[in-house]
Every structure is written in structure tokens, then in C-alpha cells.
C-alpha positions in Angstrom: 0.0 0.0 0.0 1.0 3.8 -0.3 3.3 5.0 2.3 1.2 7.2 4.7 -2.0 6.1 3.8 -3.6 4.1 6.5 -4.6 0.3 5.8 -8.7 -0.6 5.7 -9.4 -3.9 7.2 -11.8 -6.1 5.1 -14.7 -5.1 7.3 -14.3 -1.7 7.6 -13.3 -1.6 4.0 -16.7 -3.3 3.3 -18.7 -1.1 5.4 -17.3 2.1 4.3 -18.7 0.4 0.7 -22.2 -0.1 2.4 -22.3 3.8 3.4 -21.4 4.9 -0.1 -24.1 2.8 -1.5 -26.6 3.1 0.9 -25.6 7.3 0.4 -25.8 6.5 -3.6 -29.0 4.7 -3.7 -30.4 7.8 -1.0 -29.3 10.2 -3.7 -31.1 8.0 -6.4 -33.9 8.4 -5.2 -34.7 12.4 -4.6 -33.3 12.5 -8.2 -35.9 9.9 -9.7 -33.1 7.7 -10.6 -34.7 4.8 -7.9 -38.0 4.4 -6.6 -39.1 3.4 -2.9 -39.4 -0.9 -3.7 -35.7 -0.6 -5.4 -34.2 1.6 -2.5 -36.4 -0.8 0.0 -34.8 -3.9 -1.3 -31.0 -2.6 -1.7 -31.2 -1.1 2.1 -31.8 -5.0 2.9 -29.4 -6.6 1.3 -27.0 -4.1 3.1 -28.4 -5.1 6.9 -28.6 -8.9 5.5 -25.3 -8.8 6.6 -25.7 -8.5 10.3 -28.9 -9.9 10.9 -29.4 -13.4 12.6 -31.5 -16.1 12.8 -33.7 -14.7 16.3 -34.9 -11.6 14.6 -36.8 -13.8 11.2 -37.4 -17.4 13.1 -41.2 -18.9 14.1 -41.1 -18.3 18.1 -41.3 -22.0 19.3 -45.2 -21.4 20.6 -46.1 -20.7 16.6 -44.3 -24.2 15.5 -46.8 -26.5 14.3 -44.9 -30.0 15.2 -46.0 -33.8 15.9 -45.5 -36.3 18.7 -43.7 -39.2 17.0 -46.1 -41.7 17.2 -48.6 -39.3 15.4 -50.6 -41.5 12.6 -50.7 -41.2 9.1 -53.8 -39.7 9.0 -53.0 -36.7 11.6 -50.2 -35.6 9.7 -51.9 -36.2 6.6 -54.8 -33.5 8.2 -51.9 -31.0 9.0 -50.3 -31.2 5.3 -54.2 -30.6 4.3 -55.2 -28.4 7.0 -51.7 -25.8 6.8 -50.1 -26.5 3.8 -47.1 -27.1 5.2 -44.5 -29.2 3.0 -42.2 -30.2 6.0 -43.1 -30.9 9.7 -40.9 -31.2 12.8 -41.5 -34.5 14.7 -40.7 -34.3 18.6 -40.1 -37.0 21.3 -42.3 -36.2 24.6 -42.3 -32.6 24.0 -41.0 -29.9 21.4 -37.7 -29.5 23.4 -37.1 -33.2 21.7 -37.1 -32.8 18.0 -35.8 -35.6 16.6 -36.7 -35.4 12.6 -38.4 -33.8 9.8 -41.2 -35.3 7.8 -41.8 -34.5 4.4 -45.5 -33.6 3.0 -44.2 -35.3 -0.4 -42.8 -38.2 1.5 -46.3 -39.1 3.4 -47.8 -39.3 -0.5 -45.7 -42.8 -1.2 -46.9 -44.0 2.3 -49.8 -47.3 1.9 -52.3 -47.2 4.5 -52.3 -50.9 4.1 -49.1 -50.8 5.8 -47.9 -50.1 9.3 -46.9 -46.4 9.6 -44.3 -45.5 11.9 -43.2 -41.3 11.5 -39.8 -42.4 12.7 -38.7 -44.3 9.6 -40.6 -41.8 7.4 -38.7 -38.7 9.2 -35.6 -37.3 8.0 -33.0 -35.4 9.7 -33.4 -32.0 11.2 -30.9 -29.7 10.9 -30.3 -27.3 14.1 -28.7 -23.9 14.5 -28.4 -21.6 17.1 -29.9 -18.2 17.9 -27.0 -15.9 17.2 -26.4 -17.5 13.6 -25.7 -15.3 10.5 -28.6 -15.5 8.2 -26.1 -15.3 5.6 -24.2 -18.2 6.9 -27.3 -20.1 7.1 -28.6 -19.3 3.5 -25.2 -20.4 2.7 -25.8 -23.5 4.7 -29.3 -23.8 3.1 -27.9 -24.4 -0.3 -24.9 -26.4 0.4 -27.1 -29.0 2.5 -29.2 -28.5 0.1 -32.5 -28.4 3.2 -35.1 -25.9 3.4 -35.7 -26.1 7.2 -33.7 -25.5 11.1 -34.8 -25.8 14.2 -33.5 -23.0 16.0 -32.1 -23.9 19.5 -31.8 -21.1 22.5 -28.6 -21.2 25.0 -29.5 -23.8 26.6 -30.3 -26.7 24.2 -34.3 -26.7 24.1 -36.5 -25.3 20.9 -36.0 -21.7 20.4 -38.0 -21.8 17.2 -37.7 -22.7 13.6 -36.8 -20.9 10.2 -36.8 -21.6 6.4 -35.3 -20.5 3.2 -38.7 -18.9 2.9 -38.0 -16.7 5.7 -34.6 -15.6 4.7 -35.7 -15.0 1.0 -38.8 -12.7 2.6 -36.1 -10.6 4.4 -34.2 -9.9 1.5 -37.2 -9.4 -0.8 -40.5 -8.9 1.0 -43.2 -11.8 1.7 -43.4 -14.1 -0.5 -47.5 -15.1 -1.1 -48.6 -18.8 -1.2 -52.3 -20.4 -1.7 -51.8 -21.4 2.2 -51.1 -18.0 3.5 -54.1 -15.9 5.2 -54.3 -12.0 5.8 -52.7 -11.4 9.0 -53.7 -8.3 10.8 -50.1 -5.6 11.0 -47.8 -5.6 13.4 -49.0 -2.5 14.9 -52.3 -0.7 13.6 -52.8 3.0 15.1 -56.0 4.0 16.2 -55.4 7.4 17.4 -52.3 9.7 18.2 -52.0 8.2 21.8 -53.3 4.4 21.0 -52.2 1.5 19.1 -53.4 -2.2 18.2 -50.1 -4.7 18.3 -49.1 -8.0 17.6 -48.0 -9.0 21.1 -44.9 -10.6 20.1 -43.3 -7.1 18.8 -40.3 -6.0 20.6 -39.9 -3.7 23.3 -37.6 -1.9 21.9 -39.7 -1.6 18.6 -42.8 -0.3 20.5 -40.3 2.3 22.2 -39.3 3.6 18.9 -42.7 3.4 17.1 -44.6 5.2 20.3 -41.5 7.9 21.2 -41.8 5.8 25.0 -39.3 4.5 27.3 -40.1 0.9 28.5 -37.9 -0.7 30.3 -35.9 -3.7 28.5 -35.1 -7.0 30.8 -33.3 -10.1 30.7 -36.6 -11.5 31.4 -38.4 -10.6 28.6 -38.0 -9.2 25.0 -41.6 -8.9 23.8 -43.9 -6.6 25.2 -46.2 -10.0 25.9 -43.2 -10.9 27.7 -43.4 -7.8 29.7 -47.4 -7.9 30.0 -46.8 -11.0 31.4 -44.8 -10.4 34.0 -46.6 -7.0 34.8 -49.5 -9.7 36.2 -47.8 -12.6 36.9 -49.7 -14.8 35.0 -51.7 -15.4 31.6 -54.6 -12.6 30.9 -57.7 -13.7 29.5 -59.5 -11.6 26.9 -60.4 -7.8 28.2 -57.7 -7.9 30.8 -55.9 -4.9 31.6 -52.7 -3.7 33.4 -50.8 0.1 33.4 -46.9 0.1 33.5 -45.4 3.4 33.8 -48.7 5.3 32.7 -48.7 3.2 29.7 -51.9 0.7 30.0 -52.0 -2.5 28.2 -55.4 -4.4 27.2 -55.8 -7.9 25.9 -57.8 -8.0 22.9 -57.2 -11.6 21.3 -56.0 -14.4 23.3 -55.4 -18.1 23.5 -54.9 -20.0 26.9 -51.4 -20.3 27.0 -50.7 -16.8 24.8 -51.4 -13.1 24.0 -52.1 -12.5 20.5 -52.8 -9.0 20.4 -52.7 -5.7 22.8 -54.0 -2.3 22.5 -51.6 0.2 23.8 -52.9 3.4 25.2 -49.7 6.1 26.0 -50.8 8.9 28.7 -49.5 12.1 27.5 -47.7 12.5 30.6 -45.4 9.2 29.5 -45.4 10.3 25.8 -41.8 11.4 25.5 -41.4 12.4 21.9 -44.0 12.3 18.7 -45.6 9.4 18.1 -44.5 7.7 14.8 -46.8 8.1 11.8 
């Protein structure tokens, strides 16, 4: 290299590339040069990069799995019912998968026959948490498998991701006959109120609502932090106010919340609610 001139790492080479692009593609697009889907889809590809499996996987208590000695005709009624074209197959609980099943797979199976899911199965793959999405896509395509099981710290089910999940990261959601309008992450109603999936991040309903809720080891999800606001599971129509911001339970299951209305007191509003 030139005498004098300090030497770039790869990395910071890389990102200094990022910022001139992500600049470029900025400048692109007050001048007419790039419209909002191309800028959309350029600005991730560039945080790809550093994104990881937690932040795109199916949280554990959205994976639709099967007990091992599950029949023919259950899984069969799942393929049917969900459309799904691989399921996870678990030993006494989800904590124990032990194999994928293939929807394609349970076609060649003859009822006349004895069905057992544990010679139909095929093996999982599993990743942890913190991997790279990149390294995974990479992973993805070398394997040549579609499917992880995503395992937390500890060894047990964290959740589960696909291709189909990376792919929708990079280019948007990808619609299939199977898929069914889900309601938005966060729907306002008025300056001060919002409707929310209860699995958003705390730290995403801070941003979104200009608010300071505090973020714990305990939880990451403002369900997590409803939860432990009451100390148990709220039914339907149940309320609870943390730091002048009050929380009510408008679609629940008996083990989950679905979704929360969020009502911000001015006094707690600290900064413009996002549009």
C-alpha cells in the first residue's frame, strides 16, 4: 500500500462500501433515478449482513410440530389443513425434536401398511440463535435443506426458520395459496393508541410510540413484559398500566397473548408518536 495512507481492514473496507451505496441509492432516489421498492430492497441486502436467525425465526409457541407416534392420518390433516411441505417431529415434547417429515414423503406411504413417523422422518438440521442469516442461507444451499430448528442457550427449541424466511427478508413476503391475511404488526387507532401483535419487541414499541419501556433479561416482547406485569396469563379484556402506559388484551389463546391495545398517557409520551 501507499506510504502514509492508512490500511482498511476487510470489514471496515466493506462497510465504508455499504455507506457509499446506501448514500448513492439515497441520492437516487430524490433525483428519480430509484424508486421506494428498489431503494427498499437494496437497504436490505446491506443489513442482511448482520442480521441473525432470532430476529426472522417462528417463536417455538407458533411451531406446528407432531409427537412421533402421530398416525398417518394426523399428519396427513396437518399437510391438508396448513399447507405445510415439512413438519418437525418431537419426542415427549418440542424441546425433543428428533426429525423432519416431508409432505411429499407421506404421498408414497400405503395405508395398508404399518406407519411408523420415525422411519418416514428425515433429519433435522439445528442452528443456534445468534447465527448469521447469511451463513445459514449459505448453509441452506450447500445441504441442500429448506428447514432449522433453532435452538436457544441452553439446548431446548428456540423456534424454527426456512429459506422462505430468509428469501422474505431480502425481498418482501413471499404469497402462497396457504397463506391468510394477517392483521399488522402495529395498527394505530389514534395519536396516543395503538393495536399490536403481542410478540413485537420492546424496543420496537419504544421507537414506534417515542416511550421508554424498560428492556429485561426476562423478557424481549412486550407480551413478555405484560406478562410479568401480572404474573400470570390474561384472559380476553384484561388490563394492566406500567409506567402510565396501559395495556389491554384483545385476542388471546390460553397459553398466549395475540394481540394488545396500547394506550400512551401524555404525561409518559416522550417524543411524537410515529406516523
Amino acid at each position: 500500500r501507499l506510504a502514509g495512507v492508512p490500511h482498511e481492514d476487510g470489514d471496515d473496507e466493506l462497510a465504508r462500501h455499504e455507506r457509499e451505496l446506501l448514500q448513492a441509492v439515497s441520492e437516487g432516489k430524490i433525483l428519480g433515478a430509484v424508486n421506494e421498492e428498489e431503494q427498499e430492497m437494496i437497504e436490505s441486502i446491506m443489513e442482511f449482513r448482520d442480521s441473525d436467525v432470532a430476529e426472522i425465526m417462528t417463536p417455538r409457541t407458533d411451531i406446528e410440530a407432531v409427537e412421533k407416534h402421530a398416525t398417518l392420518a394426523e399428519l396427513k390433516a396437518l399437510v391438508s389443513r396448513n399447507g405445510h411441505s415439512r413438519i418437525p417431529i418431537y419426542d415427549d415434547n418440542i424441546d425433543n425434536i428428533v426429525g423432519i417429515i416431508f409432505a411429499k414423503d407421506l404421498l408414497r406411504v400405503n395405508y395398508d401398511e404399518p406407519f411408523h413417523a420415525t422411519e418416514a422422518m428425515r433429519e433435522a438440521l439445528f442452528v443456534p440463535e445468534t447465527k448469521n442469516l447469511r451463513d445459514l442461507l449459505h448453509e441452506f444451499r450447500t445441504r441442500k435443506v429448506h428447514m432449522a430448528i433453532v435452538l436457544d442457550e441452553y439446548g431446548g427449541t428456540a423456534g424454527l426458520v426456512t429459506i422462505e424466511d430468509i428469501l422474505e427478508e431480502l425481498v418482501g413476503d413471499i404469497v402462497d395459496e396457504y397463506d391468510v391475511d394477517e392483521p399488522e404488526p402495529l395498527t394505530r387507532i389514534d395519536p396516543h393508541t395503538v393495536d399490536i401483535d403481542a410478540r413485537m419487541r420492546v424496543d420496537e414499541l419504544n421507537e414506534e410510540l417515542g416511550v421508554e419501556l424498560p428492556e429485561e433479561e426476562d423478557y424481549e416482547t412486550i407480551a413478555g413484559l405484560v406478562f410479568t406485569t401480572l404474573g400470570h396469563i390474561p384472559q380476553v379484556g384484561e388490563r394492566c398500566v406500567h409506567d402510565n402506559i396501559e395495556f389491554e388484551v384483545i385476542d388471546a389463546e390460553p397459553r398466549r397473548i395475540n394481540r394488545l391495545r396500547v394506550h400512551v398517557h401524555e404525561a409518559t409520551n416522550t417524543g411524537e408518536p410515529h406516523s
